[in-house]
C-alpha positions as CSV (number, residue, x, y, z in Angstrom):
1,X,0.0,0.0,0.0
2,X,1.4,3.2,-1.1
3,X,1.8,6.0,1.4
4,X,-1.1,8.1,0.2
5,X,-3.6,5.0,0.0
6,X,-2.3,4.4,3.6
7,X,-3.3,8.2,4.5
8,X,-6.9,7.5,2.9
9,X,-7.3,4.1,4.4
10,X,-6.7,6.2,7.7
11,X,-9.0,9.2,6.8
12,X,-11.8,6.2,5.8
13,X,-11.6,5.2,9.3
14,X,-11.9,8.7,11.0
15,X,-14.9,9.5,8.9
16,X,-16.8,6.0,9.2
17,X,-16.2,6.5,13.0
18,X,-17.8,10.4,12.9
19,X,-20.4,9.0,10.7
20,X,-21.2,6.4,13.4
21,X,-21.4,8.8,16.0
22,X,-23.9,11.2,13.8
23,X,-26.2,8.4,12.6
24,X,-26.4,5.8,15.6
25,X,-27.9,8.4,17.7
26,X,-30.5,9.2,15.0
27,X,-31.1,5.9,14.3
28,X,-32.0,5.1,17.5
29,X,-34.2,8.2,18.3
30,X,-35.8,7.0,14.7
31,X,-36.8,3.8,17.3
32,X,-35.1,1.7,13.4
33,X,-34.3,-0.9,15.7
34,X,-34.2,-4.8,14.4
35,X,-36.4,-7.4,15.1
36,X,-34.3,-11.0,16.1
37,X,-36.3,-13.9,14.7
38,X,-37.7,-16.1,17.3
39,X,-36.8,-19.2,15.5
40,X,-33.1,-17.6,15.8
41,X,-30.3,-18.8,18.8
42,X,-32.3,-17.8,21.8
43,X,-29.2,-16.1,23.1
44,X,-30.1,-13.1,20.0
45,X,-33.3,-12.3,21.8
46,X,-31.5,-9.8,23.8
47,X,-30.1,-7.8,20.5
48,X,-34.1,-7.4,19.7
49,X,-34.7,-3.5,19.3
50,X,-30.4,-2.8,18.8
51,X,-30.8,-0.2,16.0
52,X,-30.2,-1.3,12.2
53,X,-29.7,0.2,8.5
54,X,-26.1,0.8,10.4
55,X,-24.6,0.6,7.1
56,X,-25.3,3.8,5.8
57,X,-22.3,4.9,8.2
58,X,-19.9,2.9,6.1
59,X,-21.5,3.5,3.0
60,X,-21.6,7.8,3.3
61,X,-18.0,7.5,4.8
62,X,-16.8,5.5,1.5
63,X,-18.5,8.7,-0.8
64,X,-17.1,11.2,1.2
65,X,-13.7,10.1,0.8
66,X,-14.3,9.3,-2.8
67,X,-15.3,12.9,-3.3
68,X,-12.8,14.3,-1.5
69,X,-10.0,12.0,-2.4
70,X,-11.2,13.0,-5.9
71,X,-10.9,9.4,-7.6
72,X,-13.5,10.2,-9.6
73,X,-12.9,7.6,-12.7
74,X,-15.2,5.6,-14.7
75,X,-14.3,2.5,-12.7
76,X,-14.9,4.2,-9.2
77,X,-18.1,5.7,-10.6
78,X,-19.3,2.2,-11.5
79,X,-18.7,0.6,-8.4
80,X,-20.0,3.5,-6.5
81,X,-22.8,3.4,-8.2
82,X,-23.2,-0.5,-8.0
83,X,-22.7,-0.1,-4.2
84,X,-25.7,2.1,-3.7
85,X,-28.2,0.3,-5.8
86,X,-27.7,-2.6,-3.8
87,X,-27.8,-0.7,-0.7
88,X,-31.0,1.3,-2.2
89,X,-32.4,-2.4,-2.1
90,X,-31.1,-3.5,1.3
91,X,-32.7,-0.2,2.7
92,X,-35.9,-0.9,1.4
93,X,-36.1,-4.0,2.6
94,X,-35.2,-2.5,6.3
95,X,-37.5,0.3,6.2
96,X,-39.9,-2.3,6.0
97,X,-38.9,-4.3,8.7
98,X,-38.3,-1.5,10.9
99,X,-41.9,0.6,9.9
100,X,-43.8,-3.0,10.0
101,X,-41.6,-3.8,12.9
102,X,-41.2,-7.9,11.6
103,X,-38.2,-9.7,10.5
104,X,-38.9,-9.9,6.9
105,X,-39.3,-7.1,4.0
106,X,-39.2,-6.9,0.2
107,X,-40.5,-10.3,-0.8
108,X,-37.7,-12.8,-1.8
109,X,-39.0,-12.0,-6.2
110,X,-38.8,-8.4,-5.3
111,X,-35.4,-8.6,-4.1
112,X,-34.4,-11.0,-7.1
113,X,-35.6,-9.0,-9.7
114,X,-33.5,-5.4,-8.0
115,X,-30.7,-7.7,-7.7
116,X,-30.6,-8.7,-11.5
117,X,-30.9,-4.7,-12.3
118,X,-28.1,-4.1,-10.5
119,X,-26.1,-6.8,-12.1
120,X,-26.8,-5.6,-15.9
121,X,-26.2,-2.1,-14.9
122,X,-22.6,-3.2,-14.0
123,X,-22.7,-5.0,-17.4
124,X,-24.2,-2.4,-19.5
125,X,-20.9,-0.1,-18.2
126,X,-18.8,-2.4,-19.5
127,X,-20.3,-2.9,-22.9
128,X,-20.7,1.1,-23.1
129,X,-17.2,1.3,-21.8
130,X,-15.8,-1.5,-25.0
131,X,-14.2,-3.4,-22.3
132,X,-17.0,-6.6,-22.3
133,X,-15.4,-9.3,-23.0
134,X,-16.5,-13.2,-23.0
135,X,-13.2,-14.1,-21.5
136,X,-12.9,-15.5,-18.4
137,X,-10.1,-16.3,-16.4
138,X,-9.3,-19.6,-15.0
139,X,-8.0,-19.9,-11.4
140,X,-5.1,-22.5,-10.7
141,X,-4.3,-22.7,-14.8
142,X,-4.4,-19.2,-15.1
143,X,-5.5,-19.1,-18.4
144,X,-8.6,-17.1,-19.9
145,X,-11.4,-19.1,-21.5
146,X,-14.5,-17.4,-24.3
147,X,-17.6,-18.3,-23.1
148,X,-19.8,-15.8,-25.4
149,X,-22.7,-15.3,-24.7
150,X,-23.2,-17.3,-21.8
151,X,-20.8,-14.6,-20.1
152,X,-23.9,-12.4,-19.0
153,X,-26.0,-15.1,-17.5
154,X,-23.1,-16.1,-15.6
155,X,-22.0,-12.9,-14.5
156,X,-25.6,-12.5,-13.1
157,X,-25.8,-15.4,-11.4
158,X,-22.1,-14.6,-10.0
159,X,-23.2,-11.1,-8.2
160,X,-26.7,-11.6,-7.3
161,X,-25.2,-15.1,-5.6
162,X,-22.8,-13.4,-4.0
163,X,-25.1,-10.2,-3.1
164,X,-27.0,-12.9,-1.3
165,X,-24.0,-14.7,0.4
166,X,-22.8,-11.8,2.3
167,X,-26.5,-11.2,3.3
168,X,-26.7,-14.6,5.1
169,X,-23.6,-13.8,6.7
170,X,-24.4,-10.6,8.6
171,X,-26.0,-13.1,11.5
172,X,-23.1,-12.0,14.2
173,X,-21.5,-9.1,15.6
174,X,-18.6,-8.1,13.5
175,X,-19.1,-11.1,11.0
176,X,-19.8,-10.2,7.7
177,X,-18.0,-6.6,7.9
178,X,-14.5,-8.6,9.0
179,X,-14.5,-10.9,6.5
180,X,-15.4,-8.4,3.8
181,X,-12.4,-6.4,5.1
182,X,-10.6,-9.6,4.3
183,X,-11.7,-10.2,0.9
184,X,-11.7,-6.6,0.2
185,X,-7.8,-6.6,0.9
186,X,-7.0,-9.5,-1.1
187,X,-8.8,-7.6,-3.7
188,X,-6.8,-4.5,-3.5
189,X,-3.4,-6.7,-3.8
190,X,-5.3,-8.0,-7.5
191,X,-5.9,-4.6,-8.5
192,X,-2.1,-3.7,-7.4
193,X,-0.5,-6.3,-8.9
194,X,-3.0,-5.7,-12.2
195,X,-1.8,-1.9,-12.2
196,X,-5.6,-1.4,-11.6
197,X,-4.9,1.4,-9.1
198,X,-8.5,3.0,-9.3
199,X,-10.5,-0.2,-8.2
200,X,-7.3,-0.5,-5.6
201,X,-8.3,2.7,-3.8
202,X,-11.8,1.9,-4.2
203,X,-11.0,-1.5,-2.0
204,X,-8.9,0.7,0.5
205,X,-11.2,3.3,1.0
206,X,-14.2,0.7,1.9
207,X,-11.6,-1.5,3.9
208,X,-10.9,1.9,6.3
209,X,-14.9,2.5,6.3
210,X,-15.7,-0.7,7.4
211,X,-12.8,-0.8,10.1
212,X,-14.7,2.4,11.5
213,X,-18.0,0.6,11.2
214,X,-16.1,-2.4,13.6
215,X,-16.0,-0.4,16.1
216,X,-19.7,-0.1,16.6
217,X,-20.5,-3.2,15.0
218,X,-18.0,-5.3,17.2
219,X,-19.6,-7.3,19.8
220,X,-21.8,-6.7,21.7
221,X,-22.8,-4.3,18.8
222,X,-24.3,-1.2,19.1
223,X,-25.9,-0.8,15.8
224,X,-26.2,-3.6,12.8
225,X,-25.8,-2.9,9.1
226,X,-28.9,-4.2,8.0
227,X,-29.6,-5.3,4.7
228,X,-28.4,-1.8,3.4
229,X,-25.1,-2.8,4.7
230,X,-24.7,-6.4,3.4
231,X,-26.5,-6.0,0.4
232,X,-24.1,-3.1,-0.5
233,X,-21.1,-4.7,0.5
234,X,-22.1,-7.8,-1.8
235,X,-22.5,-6.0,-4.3
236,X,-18.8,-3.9,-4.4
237,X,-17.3,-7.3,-3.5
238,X,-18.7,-8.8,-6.8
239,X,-18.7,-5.6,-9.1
240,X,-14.7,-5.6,-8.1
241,X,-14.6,-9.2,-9.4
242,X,-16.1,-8.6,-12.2
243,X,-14.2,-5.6,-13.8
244,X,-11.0,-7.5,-12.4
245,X,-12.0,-10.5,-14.5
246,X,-11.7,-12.7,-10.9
247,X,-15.4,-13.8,-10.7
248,X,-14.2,-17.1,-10.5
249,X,-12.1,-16.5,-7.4
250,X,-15.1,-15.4,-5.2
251,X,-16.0,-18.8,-4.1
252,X,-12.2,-19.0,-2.5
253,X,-11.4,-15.5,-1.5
254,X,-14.9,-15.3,-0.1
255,X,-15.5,-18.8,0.9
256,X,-17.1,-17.6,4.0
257,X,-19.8,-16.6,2.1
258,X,-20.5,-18.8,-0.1
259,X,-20.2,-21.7,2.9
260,X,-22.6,-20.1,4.4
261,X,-24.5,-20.0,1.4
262,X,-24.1,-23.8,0.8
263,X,-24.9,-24.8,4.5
264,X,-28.5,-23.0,4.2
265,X,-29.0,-25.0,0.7
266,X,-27.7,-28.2,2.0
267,X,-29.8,-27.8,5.3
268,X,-33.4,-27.0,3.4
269,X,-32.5,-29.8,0.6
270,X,-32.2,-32.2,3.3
271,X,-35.2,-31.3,4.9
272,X,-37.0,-31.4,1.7
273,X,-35.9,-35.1,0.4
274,X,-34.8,-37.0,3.8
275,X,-37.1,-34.6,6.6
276,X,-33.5,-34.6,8.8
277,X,-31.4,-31.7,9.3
278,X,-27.8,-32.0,8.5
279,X,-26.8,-29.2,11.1
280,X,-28.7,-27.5,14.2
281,X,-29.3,-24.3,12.9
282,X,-28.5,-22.8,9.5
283,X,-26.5,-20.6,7.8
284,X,-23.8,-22.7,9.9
285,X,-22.5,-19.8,12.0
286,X,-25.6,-20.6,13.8
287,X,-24.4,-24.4,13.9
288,X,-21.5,-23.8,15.8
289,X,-23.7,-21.5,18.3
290,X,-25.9,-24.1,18.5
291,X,-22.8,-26.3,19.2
292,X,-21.8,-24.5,22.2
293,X,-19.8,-21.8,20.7
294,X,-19.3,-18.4,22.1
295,X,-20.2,-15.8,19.5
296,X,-16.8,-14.2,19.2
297,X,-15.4,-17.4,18.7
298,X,-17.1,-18.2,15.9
299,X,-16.5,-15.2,14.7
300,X,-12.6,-15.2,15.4
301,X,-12.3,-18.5,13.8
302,X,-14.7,-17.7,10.5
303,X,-11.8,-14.3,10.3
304,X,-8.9,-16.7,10.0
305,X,-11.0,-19.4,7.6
306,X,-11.3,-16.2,5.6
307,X,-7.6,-14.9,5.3
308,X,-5.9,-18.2,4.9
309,X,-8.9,-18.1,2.0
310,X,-7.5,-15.2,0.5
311,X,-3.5,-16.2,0.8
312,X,-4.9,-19.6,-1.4
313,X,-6.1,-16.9,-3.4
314,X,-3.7,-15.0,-4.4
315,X,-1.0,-18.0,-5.3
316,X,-3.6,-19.4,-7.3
317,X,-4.3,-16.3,-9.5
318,X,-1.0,-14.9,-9.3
């Protein structure tokens, strides 16, 4: 990291932690507090009415130092702009929850069908931009394959997948913003070592925002991100794949999410064809609650899963 992205990354944090101490205040006299699902680890009963949509505070930090760093490229525009659709989503679906005061929103079709609109707005950029390409690059041989046309079904399938991973992670205190950080680094070494230095400050400058969001977010948290959070954070996470040309690499350098992901399917597939569970609770940080597990265990353990994730990562890409 260069010695001005290390004075942004810095910066990212200072504003994300005077954004938390603006909007957690107002968000709390707003009475946006989250509603724990009784079907949840009975030990979340006692988060019930902890205020949500906490993820605007990592979300305005990361535009304010955009603006001010003024990285205004295409490439940050896109993903700034992929970002807050996803967020624009995930708020909706809290201001539900919170005015209706239940656990569930936007409908699981409405959500799909604002997810996909996202995803071809990132593709549209790229065709208007001449850089779509049907090539895609292959982990571990490190080669690039054509696909054609099948490249936009797949790319679609690749972000709202991963939009919706990171959402099922946000289940702890600290979980899903600590292993973004973690992905979201391993990212910024890809765009360095690609000479992509705009989608490398991009990656610091939401790595610093969500360190200052940690801090509130840490457990026992004062405020959750809500959906606005995860959604969002989904959604730069697979955007920054994308225009890398690393979509393939998201099930390793986020294999937290996508575990998480596959222990929900596995877990309602059993159900379905054999009426047995495979684990106690799903998405499996649940599982290991269940199991006896302090929270900040799992969530200590699911951190390190997720960096020695990343270090696979990079050997096999680079």
């Amino acid at each position: 990291m260069t010695d001005n992205l290390k004075v942004w990354f810095i910066i990212s944090i200072a504003v994300a932690l005077l954004m938390g101490k603006i909007l957690i205040p107002i968000l709390t006299k707003l009475k946006a507090g989250q509603s724990i699902r009784e079907d949840g680890p009975k030990s979340h009963l006692k988060k019930n009415g902890t205020p949500t949509i906490g993820g605007l505070i990592f979300l305005s930090a990361l535009v304010i130092i955009t603006l001010l760093s003024g990285n205004l490229s295409p490439q940050v525009w896109i993903l700034i702009l992929s970002t807050s659709l996803f967020a624009l989503t995930g708020f909706i679906d809290d201001y539900i929850k919170v005015t209706k005061e239940r656990n569930l929103g936007l409908t699981a079709k409405q959500k799909l069908f604002l997810q996909i609109v996202g995803a071809l707005i990132i593709l549209i950029y790229q065709y208007k931009s001449k850089s779509l390409s049907s090539d895609l690059f292959i982990p571990f041989i490190k080669t690039s394959v054509n696909i054609g046309l099948m490249y936009i079904p797949f790319i679609i399938f690749v972000i709202v997948g991963t939009v919706n991973s990171v959402n099922l992670t946000d289940g702890l205190d600290g979980l899903a913003a600590g292993t973004s950080i973690i992905t979201l680094g391993f990212f910024a070494i890809a765009a360095n070592k690609l000479q992509n230095y705009h989608i490398e400050f991009f990656c610091i400058a939401l790595m610093g925002s969500l360190f200052g969001f940690l801090y509130f977010n840490r457990n026992p948290a004062k405020v959750f991100m809500g959906d606005t959070g995860s959604l969002s954070l989904g959604g730069a996470i697979s955007a920054v794949a994308v225009l890398l040309n690393l979509p393939l690499i998201l099930p390793i350098a986020g294999g937290i999410f996508f575990i998480e992901t596959l222990s929900v399917i596995i877990q309602v597939a059993s159900f379905k064809l054999r009426g047995k569970r495979v684990f106690l609770m799903a998405p499996l940080h649940h599982h290991f609650e269940e199991s006896g597990w302090k929270e900040s265990k799992v969530v200590i353990v699911f951190y390190i899963v997720q960096f020695v994730l990343c270090v696979i990562s990079y050997f096999v890409v680079f």
